[in-house]
N, C-alpha and C positions, 0 to 999 in steps of 0.2 A: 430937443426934449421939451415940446410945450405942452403935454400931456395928453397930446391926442394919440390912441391906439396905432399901434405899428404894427405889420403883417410880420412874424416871425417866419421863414420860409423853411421846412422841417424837411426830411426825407421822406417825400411821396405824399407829403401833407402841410398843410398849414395849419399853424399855431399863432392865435389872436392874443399879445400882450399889451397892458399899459400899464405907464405910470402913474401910483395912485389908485387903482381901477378898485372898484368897489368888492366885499368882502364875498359880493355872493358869484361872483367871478369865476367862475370852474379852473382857469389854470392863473394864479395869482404870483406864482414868480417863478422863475428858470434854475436851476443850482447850477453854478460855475460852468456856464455854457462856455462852449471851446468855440472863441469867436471867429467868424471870419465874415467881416464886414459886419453886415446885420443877421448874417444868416446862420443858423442854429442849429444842432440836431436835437431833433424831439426824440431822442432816447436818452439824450441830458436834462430833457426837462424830468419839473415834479410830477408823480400821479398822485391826483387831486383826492383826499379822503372821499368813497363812493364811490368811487370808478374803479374796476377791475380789466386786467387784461383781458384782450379777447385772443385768446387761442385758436387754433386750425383744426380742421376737422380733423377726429379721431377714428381709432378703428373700431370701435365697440359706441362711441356714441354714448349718452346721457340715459339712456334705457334702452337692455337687454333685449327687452319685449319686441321693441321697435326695430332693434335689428333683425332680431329673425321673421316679426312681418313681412319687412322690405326684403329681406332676402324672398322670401319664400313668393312673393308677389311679384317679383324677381322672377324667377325659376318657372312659377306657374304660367307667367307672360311668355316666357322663352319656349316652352313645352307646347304652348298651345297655337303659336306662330310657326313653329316647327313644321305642321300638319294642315295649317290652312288652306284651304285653297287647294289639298290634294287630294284626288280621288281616292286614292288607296290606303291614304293617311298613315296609320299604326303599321300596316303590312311594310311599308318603306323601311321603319324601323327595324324589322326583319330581316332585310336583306342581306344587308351586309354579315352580320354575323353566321346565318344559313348558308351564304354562299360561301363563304370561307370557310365553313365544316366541311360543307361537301367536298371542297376541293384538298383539304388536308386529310379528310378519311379517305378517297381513296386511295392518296398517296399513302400515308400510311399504314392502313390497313388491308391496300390489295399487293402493293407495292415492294413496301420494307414490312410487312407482316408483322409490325408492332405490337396489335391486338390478338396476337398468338394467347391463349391461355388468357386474357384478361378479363375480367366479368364487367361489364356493361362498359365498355370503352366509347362505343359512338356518344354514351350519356356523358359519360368524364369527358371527350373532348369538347364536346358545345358545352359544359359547364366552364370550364376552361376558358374557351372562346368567349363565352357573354362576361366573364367576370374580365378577363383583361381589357375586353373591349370597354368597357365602364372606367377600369382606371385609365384607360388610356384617354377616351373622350372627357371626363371629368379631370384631366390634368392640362390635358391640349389646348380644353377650351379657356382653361382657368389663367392661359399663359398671355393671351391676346383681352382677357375680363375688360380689364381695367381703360386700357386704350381704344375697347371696341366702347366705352361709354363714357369716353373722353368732356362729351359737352355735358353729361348728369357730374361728370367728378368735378367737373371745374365751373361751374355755375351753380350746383346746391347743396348743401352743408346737409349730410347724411354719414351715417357709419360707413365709410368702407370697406368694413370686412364684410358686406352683404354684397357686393360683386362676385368675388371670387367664392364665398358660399351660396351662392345663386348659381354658380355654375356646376357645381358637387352636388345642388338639388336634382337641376335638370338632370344630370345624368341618372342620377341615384332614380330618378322617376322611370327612366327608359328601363336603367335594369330589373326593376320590377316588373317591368312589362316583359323584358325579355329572359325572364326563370321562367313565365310560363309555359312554353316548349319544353322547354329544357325537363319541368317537372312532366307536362305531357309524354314526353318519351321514355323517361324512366316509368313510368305507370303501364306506357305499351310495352315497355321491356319485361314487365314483369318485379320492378320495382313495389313496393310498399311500404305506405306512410311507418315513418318510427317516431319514436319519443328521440331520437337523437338531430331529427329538424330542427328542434327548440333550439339547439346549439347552434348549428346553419347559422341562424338570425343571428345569433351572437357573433362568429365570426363574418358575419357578413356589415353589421353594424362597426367592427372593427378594419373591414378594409374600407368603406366608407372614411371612416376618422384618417386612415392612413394616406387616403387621396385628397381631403382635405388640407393637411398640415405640409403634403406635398403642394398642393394650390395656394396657398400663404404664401410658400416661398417664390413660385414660378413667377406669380401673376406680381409680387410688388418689386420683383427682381429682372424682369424685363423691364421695367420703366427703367432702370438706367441701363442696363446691358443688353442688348436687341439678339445680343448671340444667343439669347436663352433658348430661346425657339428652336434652332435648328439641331443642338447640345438635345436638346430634352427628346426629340425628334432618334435621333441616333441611339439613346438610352433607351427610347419605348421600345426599337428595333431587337435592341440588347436583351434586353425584361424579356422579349415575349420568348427569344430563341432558347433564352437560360431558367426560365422557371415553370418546367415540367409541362406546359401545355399539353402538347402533342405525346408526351413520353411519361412513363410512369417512373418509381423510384426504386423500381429492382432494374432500372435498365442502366441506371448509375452504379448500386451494389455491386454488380454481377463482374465489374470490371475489374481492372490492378486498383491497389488501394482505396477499392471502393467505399469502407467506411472512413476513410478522409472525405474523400469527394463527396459524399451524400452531410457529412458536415460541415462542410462548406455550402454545398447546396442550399440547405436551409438556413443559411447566414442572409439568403432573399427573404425580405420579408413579404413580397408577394408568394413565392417558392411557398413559403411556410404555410401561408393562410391557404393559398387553392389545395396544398394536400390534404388541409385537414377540411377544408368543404365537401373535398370530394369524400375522406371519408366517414362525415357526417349524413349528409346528402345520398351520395350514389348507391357504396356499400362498404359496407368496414372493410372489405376485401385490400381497398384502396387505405394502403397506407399513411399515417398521420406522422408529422414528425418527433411526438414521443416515441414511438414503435421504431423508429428508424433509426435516431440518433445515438451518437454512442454512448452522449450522457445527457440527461433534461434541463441541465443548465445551461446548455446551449442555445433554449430558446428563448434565455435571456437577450441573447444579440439581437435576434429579428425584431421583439419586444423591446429591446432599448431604441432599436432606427425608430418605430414607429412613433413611440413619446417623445424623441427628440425631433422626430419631424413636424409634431406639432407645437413643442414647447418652444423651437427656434422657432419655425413658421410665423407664431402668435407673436416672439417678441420681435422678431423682423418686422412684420407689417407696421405692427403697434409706432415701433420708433421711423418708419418712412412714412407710414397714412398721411400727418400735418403737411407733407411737402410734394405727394402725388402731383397734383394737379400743378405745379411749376415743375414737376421733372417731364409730364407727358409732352 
């Protein structure tokens, strides 16, 4: 001890101590360090009055604003790299959901004769088709977010909830692009604008929210568990067979204890939302699940998954975000 400076060796860092050492000295003494040799942990050292912890990135970040820029600059990036570089650009976008009408109307409408008696059934099923295809792509992608941006998560200190909100935009962007058909065809069917579209947007902004709080959980729930992928892959399989796509809700009714099954049915909370788009949208003909179920507080259940989906979602991410980037 002749008073010259010793290198205190800390965990992942060093700590400059002396004896003596002048007042303006940022860390001026140790509390009851657990010795071993000379070497110390600096979580036993003092923090110096003016110095604060520095914490790990969060999931909402220091301003709201800034989140949803980066997302949405996010999303706009992802949308427009999408289409680069391709001749037919937006038409691609088309594809898949066209080709997959076509091939389920004729099955079931030349086929199993589903669209017996039903009033605009080709419009219900590509409405159908473009909305599951949105939760499906805005879930899928939301599952791979964070790891597909592995060097932005772990090199610069940003909200993280704008990964996996960046991916509910891009989608949320296509399917706006892909009602358009969908409304074109009801207009050739002989469809006409109502005042009950205004609602449309409503449950449409609510299945949005409901793919989102889905994407919280997928995207920060694959960083530790890699099965999510293939789990959530088998469930979309599930969703699409079980929530009235292709089939309307008197084909449920018409059965044995059909008013069980059609409240069970709408215990999906996708099930719930596409019946009542379709009978907002298409035509009242298309049953909603107030008209169907055998009591309206029923749809409290499909209403409680969807806030719980996003109320765990939010606090799941929120308590993993700090640790993202050492679990990827």
């Amino acid at each position: 001890m002749d008073g010259q400076p010793r290198a205190v060796h800390g965990r992942g860092r060093d700590v400059i101590g002396a004896v003596g050492c002048p007042a303006r000295d940022p860390v001026r003494r140790l509390a009851a360090p657990r010795r071993r040799g000379d070497r110390v942990s600096v979580a036993d050292a003092e923090v110096p009055r003016g110095y604060r912890e520095v914490k790990g990135p969060t999931a909402l970040g220091d301003d709201p604003r800034r989140l949803f820029r980066l997302a949405h600059t996010l999303a706009a990036t992802d949308f427009k790299l999408k289409f680069f570089g391709s001749f037919l650009g937006y038409l691609w976008q088309l594809m898949n959901p066209l080709m997959l009408f076509g091939v389920l109307f004729v099955v079931f409408s030349f086929a199993l004769k589903l669209d017996a008696g039903v009033k605009y059934y080709p419009v219900a099923l590509l409405l159908g088709i473009v909305l599951f295809s949105f939760f499906s792509e805005a879930t899928t992608a939301a599952v791979r977010s964070l790891m597909a941006r592995e060097s932005l998560v772990r090199k610069v200190d940003f909200p993280r909830l704008a990964v996996p909100m960046a991916s509910v935009m891009t989608s949320t962007f296509n399917l706006a692009l892909n009602l358009v058909p969908v409304l074109v065809f009801l207009l050739i069917s002989g469809g006409r604008p109502r005042l009950a579209w205004l609602g449309f947007l409503v449950v449409i902004a609510v299945l949005v929210l409901f793919a989102f709080g889905m994407a919280m959980i997928l995207s920060v729930a694959f960083v530790k568990f890699r099965d999510i992928e293939p789990i959530w892959n088998v469930v979309l399989q599930l969703l699409f067979y079980s929530s009235g796509v292709f089939f309307t809700v008197d084909t449920i009714a018409g059965r044995a204890h059909g008013r069980l099954l059609v409240d069970i049915f709408f215990c999906n909370p996708f099930a719930a939302l596409l019946a009542t788009a379709r009978n907002l949208l298409v035509d009242p003909s298309w049953q909603a699940p107030t008209q169907s179920l055998s009591s309206g507080w029923l749809l409290l259940i499909p209403a409680g998954i969807i806030i719980a989906s996003l109320a765990f979602g939010f606090l799941m991410f929120r308590a993993m975000a700090p640790r993202v980037a050492e679990d990827l």
